[in-house]
C-alpha positions as CSV (number, residue, x, y, z in Angstrom):
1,X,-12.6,-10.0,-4.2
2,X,-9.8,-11.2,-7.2
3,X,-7.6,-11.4,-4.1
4,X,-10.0,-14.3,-3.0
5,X,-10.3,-15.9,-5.7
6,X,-7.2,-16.0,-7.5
7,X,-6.0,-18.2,-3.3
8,X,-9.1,-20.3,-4.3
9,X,-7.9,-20.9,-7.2
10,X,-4.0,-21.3,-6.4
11,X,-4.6,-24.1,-4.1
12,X,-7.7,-25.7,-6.0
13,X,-5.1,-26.0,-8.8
14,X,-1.6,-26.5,-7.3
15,X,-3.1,-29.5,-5.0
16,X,-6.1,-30.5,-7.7
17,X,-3.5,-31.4,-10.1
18,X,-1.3,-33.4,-7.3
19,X,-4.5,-35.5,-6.2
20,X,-5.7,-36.0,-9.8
21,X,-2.1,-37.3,-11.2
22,X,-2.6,-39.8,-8.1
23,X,-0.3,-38.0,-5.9
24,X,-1.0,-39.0,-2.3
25,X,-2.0,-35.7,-0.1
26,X,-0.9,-37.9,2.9
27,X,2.8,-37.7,3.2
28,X,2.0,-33.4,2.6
29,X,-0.4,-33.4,5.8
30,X,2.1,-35.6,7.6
31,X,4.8,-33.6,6.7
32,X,3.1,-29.7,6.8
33,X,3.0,-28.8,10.8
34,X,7.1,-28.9,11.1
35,X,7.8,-28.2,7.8
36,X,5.8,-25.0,8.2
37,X,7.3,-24.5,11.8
38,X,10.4,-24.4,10.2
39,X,10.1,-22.7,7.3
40,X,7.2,-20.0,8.7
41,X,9.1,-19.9,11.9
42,X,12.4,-18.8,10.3
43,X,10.8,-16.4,7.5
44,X,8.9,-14.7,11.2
45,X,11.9,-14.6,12.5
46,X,14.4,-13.2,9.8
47,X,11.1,-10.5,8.8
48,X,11.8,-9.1,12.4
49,X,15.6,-9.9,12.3
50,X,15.4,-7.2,9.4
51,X,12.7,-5.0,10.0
52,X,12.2,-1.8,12.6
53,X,9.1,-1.6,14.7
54,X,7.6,0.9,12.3
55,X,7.9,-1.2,8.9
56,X,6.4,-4.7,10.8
57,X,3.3,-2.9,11.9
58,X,2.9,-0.9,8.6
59,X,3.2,-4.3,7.2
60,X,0.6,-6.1,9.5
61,X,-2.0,-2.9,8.8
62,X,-1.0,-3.5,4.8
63,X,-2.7,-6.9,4.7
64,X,-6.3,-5.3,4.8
65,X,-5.0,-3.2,1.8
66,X,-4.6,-6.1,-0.1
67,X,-8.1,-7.5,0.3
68,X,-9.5,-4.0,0.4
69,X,-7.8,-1.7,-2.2
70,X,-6.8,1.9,-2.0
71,X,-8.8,4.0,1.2
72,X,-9.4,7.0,-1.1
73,X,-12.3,6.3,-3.3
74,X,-13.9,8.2,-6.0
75,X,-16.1,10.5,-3.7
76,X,-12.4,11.0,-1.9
77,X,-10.7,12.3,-4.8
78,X,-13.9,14.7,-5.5
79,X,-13.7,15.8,-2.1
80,X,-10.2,16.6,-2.5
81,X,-11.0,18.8,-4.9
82,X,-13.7,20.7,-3.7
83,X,-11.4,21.2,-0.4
84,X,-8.6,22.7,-2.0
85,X,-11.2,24.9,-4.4
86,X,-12.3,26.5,-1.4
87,X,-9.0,27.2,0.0
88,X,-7.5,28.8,-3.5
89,X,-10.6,30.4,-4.0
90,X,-10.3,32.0,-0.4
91,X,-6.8,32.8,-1.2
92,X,-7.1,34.5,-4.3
93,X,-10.6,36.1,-3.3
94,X,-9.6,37.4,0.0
95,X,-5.9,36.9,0.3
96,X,-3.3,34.8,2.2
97,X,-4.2,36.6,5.3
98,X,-7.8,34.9,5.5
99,X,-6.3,31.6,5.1
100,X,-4.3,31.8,8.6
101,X,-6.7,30.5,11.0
102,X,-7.4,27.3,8.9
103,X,-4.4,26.2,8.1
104,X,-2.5,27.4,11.7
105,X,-6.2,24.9,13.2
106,X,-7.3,23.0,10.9
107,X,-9.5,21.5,13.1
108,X,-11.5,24.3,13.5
109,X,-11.9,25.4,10.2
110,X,-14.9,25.7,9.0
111,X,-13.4,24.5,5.3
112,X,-11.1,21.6,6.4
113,X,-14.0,20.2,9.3
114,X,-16.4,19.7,5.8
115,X,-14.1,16.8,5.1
116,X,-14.0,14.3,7.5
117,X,-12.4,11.5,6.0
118,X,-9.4,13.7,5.1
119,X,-9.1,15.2,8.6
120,X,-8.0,12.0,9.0
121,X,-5.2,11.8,7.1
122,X,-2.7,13.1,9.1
123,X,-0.3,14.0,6.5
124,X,-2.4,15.3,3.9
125,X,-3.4,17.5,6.2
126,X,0.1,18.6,6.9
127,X,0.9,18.8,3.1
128,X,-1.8,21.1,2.8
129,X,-1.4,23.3,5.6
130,X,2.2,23.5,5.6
131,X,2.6,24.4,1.9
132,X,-0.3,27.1,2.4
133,X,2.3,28.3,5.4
134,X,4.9,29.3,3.0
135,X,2.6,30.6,0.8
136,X,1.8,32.6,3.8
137,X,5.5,33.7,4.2
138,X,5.5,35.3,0.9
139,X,7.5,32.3,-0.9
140,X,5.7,32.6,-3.9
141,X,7.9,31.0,-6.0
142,X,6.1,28.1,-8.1
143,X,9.5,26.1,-8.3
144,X,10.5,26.2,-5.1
145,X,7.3,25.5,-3.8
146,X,6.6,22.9,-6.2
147,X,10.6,21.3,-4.8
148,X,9.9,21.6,-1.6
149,X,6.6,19.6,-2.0
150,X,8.4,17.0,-4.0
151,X,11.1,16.3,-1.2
152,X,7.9,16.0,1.1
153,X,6.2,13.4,-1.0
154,X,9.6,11.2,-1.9
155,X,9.6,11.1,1.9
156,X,6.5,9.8,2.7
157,X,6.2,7.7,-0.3
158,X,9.5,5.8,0.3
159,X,8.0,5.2,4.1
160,X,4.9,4.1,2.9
161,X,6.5,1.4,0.0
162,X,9.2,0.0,3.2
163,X,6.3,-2.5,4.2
164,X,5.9,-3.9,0.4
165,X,9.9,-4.4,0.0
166,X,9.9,-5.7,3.8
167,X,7.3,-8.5,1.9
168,X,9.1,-8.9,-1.1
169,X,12.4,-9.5,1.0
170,X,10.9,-12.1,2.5
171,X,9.3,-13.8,-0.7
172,X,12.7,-13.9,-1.6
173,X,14.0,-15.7,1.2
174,X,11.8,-18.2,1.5
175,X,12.7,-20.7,-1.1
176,X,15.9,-20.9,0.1
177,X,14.4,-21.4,4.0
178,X,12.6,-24.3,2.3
179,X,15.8,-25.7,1.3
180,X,17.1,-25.3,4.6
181,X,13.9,-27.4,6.1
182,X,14.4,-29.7,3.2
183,X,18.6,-30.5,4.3
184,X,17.1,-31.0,7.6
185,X,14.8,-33.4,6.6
186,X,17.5,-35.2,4.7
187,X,20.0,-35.1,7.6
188,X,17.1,-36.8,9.8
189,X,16.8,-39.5,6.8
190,X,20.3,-40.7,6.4
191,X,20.3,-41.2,10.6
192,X,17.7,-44.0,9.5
193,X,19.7,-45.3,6.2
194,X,19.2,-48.7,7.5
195,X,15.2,-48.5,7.4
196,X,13.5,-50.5,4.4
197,X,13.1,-49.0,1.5
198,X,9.5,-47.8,1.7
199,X,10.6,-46.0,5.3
200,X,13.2,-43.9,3.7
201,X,10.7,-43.3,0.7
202,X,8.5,-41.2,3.1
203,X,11.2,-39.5,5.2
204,X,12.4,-38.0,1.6
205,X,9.0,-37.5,0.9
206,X,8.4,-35.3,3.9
207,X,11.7,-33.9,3.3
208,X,11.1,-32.6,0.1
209,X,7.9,-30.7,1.3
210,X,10.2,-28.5,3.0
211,X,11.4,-27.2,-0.8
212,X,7.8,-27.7,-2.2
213,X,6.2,-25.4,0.5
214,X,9.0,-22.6,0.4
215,X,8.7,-21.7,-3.3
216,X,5.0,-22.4,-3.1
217,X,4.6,-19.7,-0.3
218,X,7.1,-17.7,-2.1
219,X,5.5,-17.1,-5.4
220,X,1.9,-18.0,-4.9
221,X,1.3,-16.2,-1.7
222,X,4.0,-13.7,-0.3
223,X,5.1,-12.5,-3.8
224,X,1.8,-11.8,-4.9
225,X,0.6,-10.0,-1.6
226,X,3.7,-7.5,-1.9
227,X,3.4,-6.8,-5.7
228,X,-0.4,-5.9,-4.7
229,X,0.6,-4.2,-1.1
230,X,2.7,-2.2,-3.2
231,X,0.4,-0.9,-5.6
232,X,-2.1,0.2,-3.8
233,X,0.6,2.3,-1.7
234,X,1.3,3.4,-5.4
235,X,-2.0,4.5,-6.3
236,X,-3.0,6.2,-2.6
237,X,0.3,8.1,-3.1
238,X,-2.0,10.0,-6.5
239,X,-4.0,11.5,-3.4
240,X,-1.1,13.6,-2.2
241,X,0.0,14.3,-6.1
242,X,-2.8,15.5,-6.7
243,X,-2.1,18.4,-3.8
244,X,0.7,19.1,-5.5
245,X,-0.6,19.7,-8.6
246,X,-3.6,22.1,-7.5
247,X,-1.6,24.1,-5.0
248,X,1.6,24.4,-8.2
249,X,-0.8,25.7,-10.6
250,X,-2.5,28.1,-7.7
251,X,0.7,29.5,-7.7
252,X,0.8,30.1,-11.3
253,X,-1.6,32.6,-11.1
254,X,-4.5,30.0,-12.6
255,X,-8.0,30.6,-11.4
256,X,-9.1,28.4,-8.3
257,X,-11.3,26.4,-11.0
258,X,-8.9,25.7,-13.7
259,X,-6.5,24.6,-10.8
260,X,-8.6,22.0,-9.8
261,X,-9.0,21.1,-13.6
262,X,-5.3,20.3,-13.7
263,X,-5.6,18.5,-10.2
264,X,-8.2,16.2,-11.6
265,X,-6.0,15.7,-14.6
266,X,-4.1,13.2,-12.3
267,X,-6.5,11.3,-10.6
268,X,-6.4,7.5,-11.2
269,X,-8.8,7.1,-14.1
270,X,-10.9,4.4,-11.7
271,X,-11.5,7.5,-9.8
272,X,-11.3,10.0,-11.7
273,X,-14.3,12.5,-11.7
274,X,-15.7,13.8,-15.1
275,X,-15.6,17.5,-16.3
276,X,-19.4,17.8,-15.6
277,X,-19.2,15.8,-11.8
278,X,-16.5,18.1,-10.3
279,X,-18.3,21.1,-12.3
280,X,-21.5,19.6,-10.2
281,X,-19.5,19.2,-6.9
282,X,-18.1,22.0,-6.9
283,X,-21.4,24.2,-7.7
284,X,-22.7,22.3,-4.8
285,X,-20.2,24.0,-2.1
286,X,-22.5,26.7,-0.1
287,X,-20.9,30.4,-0.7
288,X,-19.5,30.5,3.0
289,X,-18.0,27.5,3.6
């Protein structure tokens, strides 16, 4: 919703204050479609000079995150922590051995299937599973386990963050592919030096659009869409922390409540569930799950 507002308000201003000091919106319009063919058409075309297949469609699916936030929302982050209460609770209730036919088919576990919206979340899924795997294989070392998780999530995290610096790249070529439409515009105006005076007045005019539009794209749209792209990655990469943290402090020999006490210690604070709501959703959970 900001999002919306703060473009309403970036070209109500930028192009209110042009009109109102009696600047003439004509010679922009005029100028705009091939200034923006060159400009847009060479920032397209350098974004998938640059980019693997991977980063450009991560980046077209990263556009609805800037409109729409984070996916995981506050009943997410509760969920979260009711999924992995039941599967530390299992394992320290029944041992590792019961915890084999969820995590080797998650699918058809009758813990992970409660959870829809996380089933489909391929990796968490895999986070969760394959940790519990080496748990499984007796490597019951906290350290190792809690390494080994770490290399997992500086993986995925610097996958996730490529489409944001694949934006930011190209906010920071585009001022200087507006000066490139801009010498273009002056090459095409010193081919008609011997026009009149007011002729040579609008070919600069339309020239200098070229420079106008490629900082005005670059740090009042593009610039602003990767900062944002790249914190809501930030803040959706807390979801997998927070695995991390429960599944650590398991292995520390804490009971499966206080685990997930430490687990919501991480959770954004926007989301963050209280003491007495994760108390509430955890009482909730039927004794089999």
């Amino acid at each position: 919703m900001f999002q919306i507002i703060g473009i309403v308000l970036l070209f109500a201003l930028v192009f209110g204050s042009y009109i109102i000091s009696g600047g003439n919106m004509a010679v922009i319009l005029h100028a705009l479609p091939h200034e923006m063919m060159a400009i847009g058409g060479a920032g397209v075309a350098a974004f998938l000079i640059a980019n693997s297949m991977p980063v450009i469609k991560g980046t077209a699916g990263g556009f609805g995150k800037i409109f729409s936030g984070p996916k995981w929302k506050p009943a997410d982050y509760r969920d979260l922590l009711a999924l992995l209460f039941l599967l530390t609770k299992t394992m320290k209730s029944k041992g590792v051995i019961a915890l084999e036919s969820h995590i080797e088919n998650p699918k058809e576990s009758t813990i992970f299937t409660r959870f829809p919206k996380i089933m489909k979340d391929h990796f968490a899924i895999d986070f969760i599973c394959d940790t519990l795997r080496m748990m499984t294989m007796n490597l019951e070392d906290p350290h190792q386990v809690e390494d080994a998780m770490e290399k997992q999530l500086e993986k995925h995290h610097h996958e996730a963050l490529a489409p944001s610096h694949a934006m930011q790249n190209l906010a920071d070529a585009l001022p200087a592919l507006g000066i490139v439409a801009a010498v273009l515009g002056v090459i095409k105006t010193m081919g008609s030096i011997t026009e009149p005076p007011e002729v040579l007045g609008g070919m600069i005019g339309s020239a200098l659009v070229g420079t106008f539009l490629g900082v005005f794209l670059a740090y009042g749209l593009v610039g602003p869409f990767a900062t944002r792209m790249k914190e809501v990655t930030e803040e959706e990469g807390s979801f997998y922390r927070i695995i991390q943290s429960v599944l650590v402090a398991h292995l520390h020999g804490n009971a499966a409540q206080i685990s997930v006490e430490i687990g919501r210690g991480n959770v954004p604070s926007g989301a963050q569930p209280s003491f007495l709501e994760l108390e509430e959703a955890l009482s909730n959970i039927p004794n089999e799950a």
